[in-house]
N, C-alpha and C positions, 0 to 999 in steps of 0.2 A: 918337406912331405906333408900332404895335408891330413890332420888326424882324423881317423875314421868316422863315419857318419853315427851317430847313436838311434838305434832304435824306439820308433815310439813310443813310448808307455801309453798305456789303455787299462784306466782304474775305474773302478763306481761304489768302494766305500768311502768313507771319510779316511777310515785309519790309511787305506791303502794311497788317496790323496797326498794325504800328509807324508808318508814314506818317499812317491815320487816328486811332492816337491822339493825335498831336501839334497834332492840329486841336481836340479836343474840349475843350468849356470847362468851367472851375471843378472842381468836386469830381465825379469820376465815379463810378457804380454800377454794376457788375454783376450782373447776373443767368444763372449757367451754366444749362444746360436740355439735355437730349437732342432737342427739339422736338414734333413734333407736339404741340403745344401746345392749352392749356385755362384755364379759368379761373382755376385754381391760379397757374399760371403768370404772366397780365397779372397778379393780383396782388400777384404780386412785384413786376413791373415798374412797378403803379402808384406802389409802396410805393420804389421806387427812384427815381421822378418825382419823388415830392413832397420826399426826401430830399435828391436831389444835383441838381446843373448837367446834367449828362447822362445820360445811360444808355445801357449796352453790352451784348450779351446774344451769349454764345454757345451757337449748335447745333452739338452731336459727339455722336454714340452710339458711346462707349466701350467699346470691343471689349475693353478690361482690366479691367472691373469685372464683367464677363460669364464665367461657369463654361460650359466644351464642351458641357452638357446644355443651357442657357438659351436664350434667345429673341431672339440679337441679331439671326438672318438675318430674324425675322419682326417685330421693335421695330417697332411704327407709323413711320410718314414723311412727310411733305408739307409739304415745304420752300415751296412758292409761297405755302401758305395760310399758314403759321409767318411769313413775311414782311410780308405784306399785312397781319395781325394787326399783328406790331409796328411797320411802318409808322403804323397808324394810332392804335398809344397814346404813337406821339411819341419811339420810339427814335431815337437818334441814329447809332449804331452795331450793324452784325450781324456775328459771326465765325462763319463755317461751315469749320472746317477740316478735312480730311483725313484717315484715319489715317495716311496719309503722312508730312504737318506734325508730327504730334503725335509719331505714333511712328517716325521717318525709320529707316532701314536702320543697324541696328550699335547700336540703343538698346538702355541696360541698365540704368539709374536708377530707383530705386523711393523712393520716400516714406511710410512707413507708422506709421501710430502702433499701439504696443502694445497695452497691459491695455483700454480704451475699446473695441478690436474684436474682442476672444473673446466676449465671448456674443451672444444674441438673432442677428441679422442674420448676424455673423462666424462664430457655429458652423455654421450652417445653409450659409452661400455662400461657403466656405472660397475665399479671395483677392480677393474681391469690395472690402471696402475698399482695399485696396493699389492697386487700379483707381482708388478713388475718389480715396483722398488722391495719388498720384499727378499724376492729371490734372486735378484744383484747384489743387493746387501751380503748375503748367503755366501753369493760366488767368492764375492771382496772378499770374506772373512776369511775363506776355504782355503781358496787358491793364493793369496797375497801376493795381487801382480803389481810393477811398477807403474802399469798404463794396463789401460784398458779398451778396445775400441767397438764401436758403435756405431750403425750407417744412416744418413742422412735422411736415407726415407720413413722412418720412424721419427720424426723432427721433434714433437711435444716428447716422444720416451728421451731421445735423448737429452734436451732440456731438461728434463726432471730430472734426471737419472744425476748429470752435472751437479744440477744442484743439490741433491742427495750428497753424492760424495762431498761437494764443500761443506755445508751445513752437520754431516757428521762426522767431519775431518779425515777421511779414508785416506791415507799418505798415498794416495798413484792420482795420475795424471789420466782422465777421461778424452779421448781422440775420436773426434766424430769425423767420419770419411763421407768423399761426396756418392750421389745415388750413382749403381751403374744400372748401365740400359739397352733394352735390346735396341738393335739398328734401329728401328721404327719410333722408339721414344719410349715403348715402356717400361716401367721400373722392375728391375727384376726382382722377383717378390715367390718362394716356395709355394704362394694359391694361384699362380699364372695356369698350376698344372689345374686348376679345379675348369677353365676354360676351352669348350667346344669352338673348334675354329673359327664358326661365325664370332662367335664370342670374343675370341680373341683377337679378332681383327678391329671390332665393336671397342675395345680395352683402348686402344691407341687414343681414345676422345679426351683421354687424363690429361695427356701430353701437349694433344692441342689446345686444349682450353688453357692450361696453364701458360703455353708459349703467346696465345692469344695476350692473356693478360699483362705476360711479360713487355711484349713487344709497345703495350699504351703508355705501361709505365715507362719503357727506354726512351720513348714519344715527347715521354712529361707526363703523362697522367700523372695525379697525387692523392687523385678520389679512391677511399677505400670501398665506397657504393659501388662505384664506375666497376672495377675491378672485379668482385665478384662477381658482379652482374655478368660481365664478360664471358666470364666461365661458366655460370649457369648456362647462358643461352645456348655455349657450343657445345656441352654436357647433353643440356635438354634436346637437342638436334639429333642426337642419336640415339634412335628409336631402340635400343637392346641396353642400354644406358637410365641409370635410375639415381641422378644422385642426392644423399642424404646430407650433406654440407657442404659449401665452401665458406674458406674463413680470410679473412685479408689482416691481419693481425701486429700488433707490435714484436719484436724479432725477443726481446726481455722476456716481456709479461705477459703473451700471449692471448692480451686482449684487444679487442676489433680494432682499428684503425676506421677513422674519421678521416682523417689527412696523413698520408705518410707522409714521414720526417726520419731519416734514415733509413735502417734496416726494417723490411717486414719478411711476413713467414705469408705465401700463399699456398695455403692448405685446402685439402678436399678429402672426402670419401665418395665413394661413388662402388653402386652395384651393376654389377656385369651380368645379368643373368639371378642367382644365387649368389654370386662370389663377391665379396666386400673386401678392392681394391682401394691404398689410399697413395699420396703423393702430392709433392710440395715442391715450389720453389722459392730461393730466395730474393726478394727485391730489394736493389743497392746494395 
C-alpha cells in the first residue's frame, strides 16, 4: 500500500523554516524561484523529484539583485497560483519570505564572487550579482538542500552561483537544467507577460539569431567576430528589437572568444519594446 501523500508545508519565518525542515525526508532539493511561475520553472522541480526524497522551493523577489531603474515594483506576482502549481507537482515544502526575514533591520553581509561577474550580465546590471550570490548564499544556509537546481537561461548566474558554492564549500551539488521553450523558440522567461503581441512575435529574433550563429559554428565557423556579428545583424533586422549585447565568450571564464577552442557560451540581451529579454546557447 502506498503511504499517504504529505501535505505541503507553506512557511515564511526562519523559525518556522527550520521546524519544517526537520520533517523532510531523505536527500532534499531545492529549487529558488522569484515565482510567478512557468514551465521553466516545474522543470526544475520535476527534475528535483526525480533526483531527491523531497523537494523545497522558495518564492522572494529580491529587491538586491534589482538596479533603482528595474522592474522590481512591477516583477509579475501570483502567489495562489505559484502554490497550487506546486502543490500539484508534489512539492513538499514552499518558503515565501519576506524582505524582512531576508534582509531584517541593521543588515550588511554581502557575498560576491569576483572575475565570473564583470562582463555580459555584471557590466550591464552593475550589483545585480551581489543580489544574487548574496541571497543563494541565504537560501544554502536556510534550507540545507543536497542539490540545488538552476536554469540554463540565466547562464553567467548560474556559472557564478557554481562557483560560489565550490569556493565556499556549500556540501550540495548545483544542477543546471537546459532552457525550456515555447514552440516558436522562445525562452520561457516570467517578463514574456510584459509583451504586446506584436512584441512577442518580434521576441522570437533571440532564437534565430542565436540558431543563425549556431548553424556557422556546426558549419566550422571558429571566429568569435564572425559569430556575434551574425546575431547582431539578425537582431538588428527586426525593427521592434533593440539589442544591448551579444557576447561569444569562453564556456570557463566568460571572456570574448577570438577563436573558439571547445566550449563557448553565445549570449545576448536584447530589448523588446521596454522588456529586457536575455538567452544563450551553447557551442560544442
Amino acid at each position: 500500500m502506498d503511504s499517504p501523500v504529505k501535505p505541503m508545508m507553506i512557511v515564511t519565518t526562519l523559525d518556522e523554516l527550520r521546524s519544517a525542515r526537520l520533517i523532510l525526508d531523505g536527500k532534499v532539493g531545492l529549487v529558488p524561484t522569484m515565482g510567478y511561475l512557468h514551465e521553466g520553472h516545474l522543470s526544475l522541480v520535476r527534475r528535483a523529484r526525480q533526483d531527491c526524497d523531497s523537494v523545497a522551493v522558495s518564492i522572494f523577489v529580491n529587491p538586491t539583485q534589482f538596479a533603482p531603474t528595474e522592474d522590481l515594483s512591477s516583477y509579475p506576482r501570483d502567489l495562489e497560483r505559484d502554490l497550487r502549481l506546486l502543490s500539484d507537482e508534489g512539492v513538499s515544502l514552499v518558503w515565501t519570505p519576506t524582505a524582512e526575514v531576508m534582509y531584517p533591520n541593521g543588515y550588511q553581509t554581502w557575498v560576491q564572487v569576483e572575475a565570473l561577474t564583470e562582463p555580459l550580465e555584471g557590466a550591464m546590471r552593475p550589483g545585480h550579482f551581489r543580489g544574487v550570490t548574496t541571497v543563494v548564499a541565504k537560501l544554502f544556509n536556510a534550507v540545507q538542500p543536497h542539490r540545488a537546481y538552476f536554469g540554463q537561461k540565466d547562464a553567467q548566474q548560474a556559472a557564478v552561483i557554481q562557483r560560489m558554492a565550490q569556493d565556499l564549500n556549500f556540501p550540495l551539488e548545483v544542477v543546471i537544467c537546459p532552457i525550456v521553450r515555447e514552440p516558436d523558440g522562445l525562452a520561457m522567461s516570467s517578463r514574456n507577460t510584459y509583451l504586446d503581441p506584436e512584441q512577442r512575435k518580434a521576441a522570437t529574433v533571440l532564437f534565430r539569431a542565436l540558431s543563425a550563429a549556431r548553424s556557422a559554428h556546426e558549419d566550422g565557423e571558429r571566429s568569435g567576430e564572425t559569430l556575434r556579428r551574425l546575431v547582431a545583424e539578425t537582431v538588428n533586422a527586426e525593427p521592434l528589437a533593440r539589442l544591448q549585447y551579444v557576447s561569444c565568450a569562453d564556456f570557463e571564464t566568460l571572456k570574448e572568444a577570438d577563436e573558439i577552442e571547445g566550449r563557448a557560451l553565445l549570449s545576448m540581451a536584447v530589448y523588446v519594446g521596454k522588456t529586457r529579454l536575455i538567452d544563450n546557447f551553447i557551442l560544442g
